[in-house]
C-alpha positions as CSV (number, residue, x, y, z in Angstrom):
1,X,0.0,0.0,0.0
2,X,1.2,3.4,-1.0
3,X,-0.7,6.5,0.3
4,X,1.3,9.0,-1.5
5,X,1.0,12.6,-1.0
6,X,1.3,14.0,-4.8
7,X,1.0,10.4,-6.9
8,X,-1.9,8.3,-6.0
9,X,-2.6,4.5,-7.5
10,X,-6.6,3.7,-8.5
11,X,-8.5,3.5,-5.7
12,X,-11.4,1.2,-4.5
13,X,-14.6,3.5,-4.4
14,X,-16.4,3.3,-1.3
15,X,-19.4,5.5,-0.2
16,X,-21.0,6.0,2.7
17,X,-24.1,8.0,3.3
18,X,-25.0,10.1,6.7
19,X,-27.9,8.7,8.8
20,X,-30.5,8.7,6.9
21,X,-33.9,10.1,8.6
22,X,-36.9,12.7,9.3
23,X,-35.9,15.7,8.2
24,X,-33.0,14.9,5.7
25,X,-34.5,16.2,2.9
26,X,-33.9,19.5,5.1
27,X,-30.5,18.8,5.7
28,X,-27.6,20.6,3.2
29,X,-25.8,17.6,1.2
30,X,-22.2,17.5,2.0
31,X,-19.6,15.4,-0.6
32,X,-16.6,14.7,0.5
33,X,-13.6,13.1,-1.5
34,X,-11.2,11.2,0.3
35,X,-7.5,11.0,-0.7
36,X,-7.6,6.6,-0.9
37,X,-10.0,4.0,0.0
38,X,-10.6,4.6,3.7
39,X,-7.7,3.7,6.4
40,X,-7.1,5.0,10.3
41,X,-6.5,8.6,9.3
42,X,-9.8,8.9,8.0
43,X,-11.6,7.4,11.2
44,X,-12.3,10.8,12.6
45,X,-14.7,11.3,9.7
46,X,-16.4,7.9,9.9
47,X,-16.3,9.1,13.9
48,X,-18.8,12.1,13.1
49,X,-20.7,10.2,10.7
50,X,-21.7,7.2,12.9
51,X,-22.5,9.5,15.9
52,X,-24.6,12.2,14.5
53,X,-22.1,15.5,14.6
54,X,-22.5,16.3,10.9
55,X,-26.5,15.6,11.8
56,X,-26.0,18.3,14.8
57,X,-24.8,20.6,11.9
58,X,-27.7,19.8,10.2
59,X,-25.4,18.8,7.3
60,X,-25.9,15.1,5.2
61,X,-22.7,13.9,4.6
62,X,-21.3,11.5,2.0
63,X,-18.0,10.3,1.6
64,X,-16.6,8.9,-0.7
65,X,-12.9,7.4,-2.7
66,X,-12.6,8.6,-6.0
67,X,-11.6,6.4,-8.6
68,X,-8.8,8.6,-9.6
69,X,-7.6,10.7,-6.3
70,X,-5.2,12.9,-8.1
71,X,-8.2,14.5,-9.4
72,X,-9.6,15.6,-5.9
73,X,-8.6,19.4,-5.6
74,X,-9.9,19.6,-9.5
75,X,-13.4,18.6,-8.1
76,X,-13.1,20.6,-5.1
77,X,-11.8,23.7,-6.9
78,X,-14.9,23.2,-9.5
79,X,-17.4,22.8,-6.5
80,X,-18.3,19.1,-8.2
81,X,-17.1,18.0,-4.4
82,X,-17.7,20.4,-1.6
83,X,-14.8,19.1,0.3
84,X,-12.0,16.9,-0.1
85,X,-8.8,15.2,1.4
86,X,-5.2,16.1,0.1
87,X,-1.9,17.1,0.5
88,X,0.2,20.3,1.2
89,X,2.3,19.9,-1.3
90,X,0.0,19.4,-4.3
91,X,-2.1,22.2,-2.8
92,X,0.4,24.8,-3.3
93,X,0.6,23.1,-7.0
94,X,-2.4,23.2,-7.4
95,X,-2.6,27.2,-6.9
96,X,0.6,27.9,-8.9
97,X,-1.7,26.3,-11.9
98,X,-4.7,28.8,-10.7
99,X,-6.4,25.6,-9.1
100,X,-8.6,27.5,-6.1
101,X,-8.1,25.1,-3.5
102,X,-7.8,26.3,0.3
103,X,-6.4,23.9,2.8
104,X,-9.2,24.6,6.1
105,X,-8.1,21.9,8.2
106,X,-4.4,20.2,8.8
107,X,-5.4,16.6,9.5
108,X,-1.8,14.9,9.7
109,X,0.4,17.8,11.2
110,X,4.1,15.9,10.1
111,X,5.3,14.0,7.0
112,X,4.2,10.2,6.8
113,X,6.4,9.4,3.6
114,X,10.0,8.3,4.8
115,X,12.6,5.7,3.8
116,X,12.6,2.3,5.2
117,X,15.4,-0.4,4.7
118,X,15.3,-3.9,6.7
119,X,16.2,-3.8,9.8
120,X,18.4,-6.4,8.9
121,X,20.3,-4.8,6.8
122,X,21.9,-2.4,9.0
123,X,20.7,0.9,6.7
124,X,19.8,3.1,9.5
125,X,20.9,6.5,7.8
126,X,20.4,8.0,4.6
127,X,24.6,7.9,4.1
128,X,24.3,4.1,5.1
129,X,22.5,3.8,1.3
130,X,25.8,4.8,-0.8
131,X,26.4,2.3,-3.3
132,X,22.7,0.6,-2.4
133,X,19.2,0.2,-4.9
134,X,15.9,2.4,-3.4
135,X,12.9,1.6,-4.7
136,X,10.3,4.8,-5.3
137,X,7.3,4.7,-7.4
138,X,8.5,6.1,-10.2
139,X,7.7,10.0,-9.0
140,X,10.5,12.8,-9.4
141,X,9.1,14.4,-6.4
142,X,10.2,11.1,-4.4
143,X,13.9,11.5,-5.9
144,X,13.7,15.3,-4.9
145,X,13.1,14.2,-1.4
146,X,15.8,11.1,-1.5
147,X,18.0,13.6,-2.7
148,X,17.3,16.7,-0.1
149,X,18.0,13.6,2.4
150,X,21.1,12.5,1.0
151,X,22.6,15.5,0.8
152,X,21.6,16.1,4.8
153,X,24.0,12.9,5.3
154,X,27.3,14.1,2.7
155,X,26.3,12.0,-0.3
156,X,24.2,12.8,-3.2
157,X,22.0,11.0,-5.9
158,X,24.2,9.5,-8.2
159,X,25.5,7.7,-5.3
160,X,22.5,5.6,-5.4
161,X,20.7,3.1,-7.6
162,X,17.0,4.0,-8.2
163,X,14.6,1.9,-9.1
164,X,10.9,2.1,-10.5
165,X,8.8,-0.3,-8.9
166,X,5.6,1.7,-9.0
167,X,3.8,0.8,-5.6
168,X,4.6,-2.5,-4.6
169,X,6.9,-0.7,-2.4
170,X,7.0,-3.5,0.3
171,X,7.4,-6.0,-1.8
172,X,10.2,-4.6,-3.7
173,X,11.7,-4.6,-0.2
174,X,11.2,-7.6,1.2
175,X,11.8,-9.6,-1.9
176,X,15.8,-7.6,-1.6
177,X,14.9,-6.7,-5.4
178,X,15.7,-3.4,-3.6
179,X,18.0,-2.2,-0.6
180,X,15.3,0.5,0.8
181,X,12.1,2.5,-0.3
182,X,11.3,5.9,-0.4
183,X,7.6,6.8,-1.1
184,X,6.1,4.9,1.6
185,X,4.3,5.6,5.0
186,X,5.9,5.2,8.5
187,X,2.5,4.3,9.8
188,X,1.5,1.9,7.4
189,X,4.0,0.3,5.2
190,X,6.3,-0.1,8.0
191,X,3.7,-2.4,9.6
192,X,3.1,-4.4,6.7
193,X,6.5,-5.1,6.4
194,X,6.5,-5.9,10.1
195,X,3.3,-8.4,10.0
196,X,5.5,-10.5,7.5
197,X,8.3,-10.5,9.3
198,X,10.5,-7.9,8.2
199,X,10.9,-5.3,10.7
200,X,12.2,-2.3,9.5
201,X,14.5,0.6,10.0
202,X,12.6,4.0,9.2
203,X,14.6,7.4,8.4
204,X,12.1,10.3,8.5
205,X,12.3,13.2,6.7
206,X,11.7,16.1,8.7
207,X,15.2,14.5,10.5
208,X,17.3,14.8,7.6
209,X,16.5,18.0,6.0
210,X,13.3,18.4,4.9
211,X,11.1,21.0,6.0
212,X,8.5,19.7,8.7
213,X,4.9,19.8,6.5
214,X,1.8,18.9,6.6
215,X,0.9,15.2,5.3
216,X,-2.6,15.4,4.5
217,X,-5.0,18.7,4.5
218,X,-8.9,19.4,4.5
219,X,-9.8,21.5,1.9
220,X,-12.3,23.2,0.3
221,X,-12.6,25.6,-3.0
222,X,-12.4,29.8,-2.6
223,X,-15.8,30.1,-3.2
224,X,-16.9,27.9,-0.9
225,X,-14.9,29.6,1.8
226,X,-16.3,32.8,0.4
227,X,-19.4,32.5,-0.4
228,X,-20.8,29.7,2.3
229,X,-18.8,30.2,5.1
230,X,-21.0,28.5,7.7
231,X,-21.3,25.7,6.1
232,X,-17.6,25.2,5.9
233,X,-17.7,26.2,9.9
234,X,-20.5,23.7,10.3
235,X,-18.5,20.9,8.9
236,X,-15.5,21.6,10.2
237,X,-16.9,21.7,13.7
238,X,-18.2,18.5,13.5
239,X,-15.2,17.3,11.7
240,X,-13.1,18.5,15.1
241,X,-15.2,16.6,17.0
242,X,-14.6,13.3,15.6
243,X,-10.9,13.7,15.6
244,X,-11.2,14.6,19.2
245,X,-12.8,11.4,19.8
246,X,-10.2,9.5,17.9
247,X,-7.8,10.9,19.2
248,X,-9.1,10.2,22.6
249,X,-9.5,6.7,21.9
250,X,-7.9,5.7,19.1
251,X,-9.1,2.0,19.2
252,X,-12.3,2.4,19.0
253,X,-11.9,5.1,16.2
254,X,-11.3,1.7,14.0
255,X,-14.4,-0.1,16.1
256,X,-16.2,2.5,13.8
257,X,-14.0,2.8,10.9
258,X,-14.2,-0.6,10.6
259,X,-18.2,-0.7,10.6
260,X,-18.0,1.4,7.9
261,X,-15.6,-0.2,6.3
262,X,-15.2,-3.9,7.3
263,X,-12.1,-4.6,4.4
264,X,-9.4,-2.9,6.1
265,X,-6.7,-4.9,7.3
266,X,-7.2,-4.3,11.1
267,X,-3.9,-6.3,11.6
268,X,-2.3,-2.8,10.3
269,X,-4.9,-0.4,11.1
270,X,-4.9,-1.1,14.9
271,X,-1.3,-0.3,15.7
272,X,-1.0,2.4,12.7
273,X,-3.5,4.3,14.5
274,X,-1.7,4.6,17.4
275,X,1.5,5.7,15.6
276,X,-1.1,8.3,13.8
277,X,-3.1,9.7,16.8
278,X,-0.2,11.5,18.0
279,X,-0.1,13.4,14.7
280,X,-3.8,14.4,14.5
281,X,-3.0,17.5,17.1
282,X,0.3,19.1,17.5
283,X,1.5,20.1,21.2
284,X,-0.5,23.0,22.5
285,X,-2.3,23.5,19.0
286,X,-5.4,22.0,18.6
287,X,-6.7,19.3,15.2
288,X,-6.5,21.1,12.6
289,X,-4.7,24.5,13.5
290,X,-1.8,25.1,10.7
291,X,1.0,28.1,10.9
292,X,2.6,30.4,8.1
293,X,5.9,29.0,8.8
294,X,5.3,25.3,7.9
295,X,3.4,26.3,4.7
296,X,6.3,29.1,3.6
297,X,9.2,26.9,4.2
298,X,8.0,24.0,2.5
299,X,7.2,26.1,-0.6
300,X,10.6,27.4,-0.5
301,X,11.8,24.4,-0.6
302,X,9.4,23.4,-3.4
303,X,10.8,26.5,-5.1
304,X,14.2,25.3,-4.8
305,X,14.0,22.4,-6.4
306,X,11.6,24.0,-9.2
307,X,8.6,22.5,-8.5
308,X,7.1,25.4,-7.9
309,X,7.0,29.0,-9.4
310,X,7.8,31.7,-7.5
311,X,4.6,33.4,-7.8
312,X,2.6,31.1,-5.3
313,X,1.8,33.0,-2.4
314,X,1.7,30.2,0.8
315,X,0.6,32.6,3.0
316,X,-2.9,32.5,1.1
317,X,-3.1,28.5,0.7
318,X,-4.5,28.0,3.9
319,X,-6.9,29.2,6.6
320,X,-7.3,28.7,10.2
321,X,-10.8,30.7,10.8
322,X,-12.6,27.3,11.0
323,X,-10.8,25.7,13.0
324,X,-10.3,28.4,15.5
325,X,-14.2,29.0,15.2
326,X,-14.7,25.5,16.2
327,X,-12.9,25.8,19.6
């Protein structure tokens, strides 16, 4: 499994519908598009939806997995969906191509993507790779990153092998057709690997020179934010609340992700969400609150290595009057 922030594979559609009920045909409809078929980060969602908070906002709720994903901030930014699931770094892509996306809500406030090499391997740092094969899905932005890391730890990119193995990732690992990944999920992959018994060695990448950012945003188009601001309040109030919950107790976050979505593999889910919990809200900030400083730096760094123009204003890709009209 690959949850990739900027390169997505097809998806599994799944929707689920809010409560039905007296009175829904009162009720405004609410479409959401999630960023993959439905795993623990999205339990906060399935949390509100189960227990009535998007019914207390008199909102009807439907979420859904796209077939393609990569498309979500095009539906968002067209209104086709009214909100959506993505990431920081395709938002402020998205905007440099006149996309209007806003990010209202940070739901995972550090990265998830990260190298991983066997633990019995003895790679444990990105110099430890010299000379070695890494497996990434085929995505310049992955080799961007490798390379950012590498250079962190004295070596560069030409002192490596890639290698294109699309999204078999862990396979590509644990088969030693590869000495390490890059492209895959500290909270997820990691486990797999683990449940077939290969533990694993993880080098994050806000330790070895990337700029901390936000893995996975809640957004919604301009106009929306403009033009129908309480029902963006509405929804992310109720949104808050589930997260709080899961948060709370993240076990039974999958009790009810799992209802509404009985395929997951709980034998990952169940200890990824307690790797993930911790992310949901940052310190002293509360779910969902996002800073200037996170969203400018990682655009710089974007910049840098040219995938961005310098005409993209970070500063304006986000808002925080939701979710500090929620608390």
């Amino acid at each position: 499994m690959n949850i990739k922030k900027w390169f997505l594979m097809p998806l599994l559609v799944l929707a689920v519908v809010g409560v039905a009920g007296c009175g829904t045909e009162d009720k405004t409809e609410v479409q959401v598009a999630l960023d993959w078929f439905p795993w623990s980060n999205h339990s906060g969602l399935y949390i509100a939806l189960e227990n009535g908070y998007y019914d207390d906002e008199n909102l009807n709720v439907t979420i859904y997995s796209p077939d393609d994903p990569t498309t979500v901030l095009l539906t968002v930014g067209a209104g086709q969906d009214d909100f959506g699931l993505s990431y920081q770094s395709s938002v402020l892509l998205a905007r440099g191509q006149d996309v209007p996306v806003v990010s209202i809500a940070a739901l995972v406030q550090h990265p998830l993507n990260s190298v991983m090499a066997l633990e019995s391997s003895g790679i444990a740092r990105p110099s430890d790779l010299a000379g070695k094969k890494v497996g990434f899905p085929g995505t310049s932005t992955d080799s961007l990153l490798l390379e950012t890391m590498l250079k962190a730890d004295g070596i560069t990119l030409d002192d490596v092998e890639m290698v294109n193995v699309g999204y078999d990732l862990v396979l590509a690992l644990i088969s030693s057709k590869v000495d390490a990944i890059v492209g895959a999920y500290w909270v997820h992959e990691s486990i797999s690997a683990e449940n077939q018994g290969f533990p694993v060695n993880i080098m994050r990448m806000e330790d070895w020179g990337i700029p901390d950012f936000y893995e996975i945003v809640m957004v919604a188009s301009e106009d929306m934010v403009n033009e129908d601001p309480d029902l963006v309040q509405r929804f992310v109030r109720a949104t808050m609340r589930g997260y709080r919950e899961a948060v709370a107790n993240p076990q039974a976050a999958i009790d009810i992700l799992a209802r509404a979505a009985p395929e997951i593999d709980e034998a990952i889910e169940r200890p990824g969400v307690d790797l993930l919990s911790p992310l949901w809200i940052e310190d002293d900030l509360d779910f969902g609150l996002q800073t200037t400083e996170k969203w400018v730096e990682f655009s710089a760094w974007m910049l840098e290595q040219g995938l961005l123009g310098s005409d993209v204003d970070a500063s304006k890709a986000f808002t925080n009057r939701f979710v500090e009209g929620a608390q």
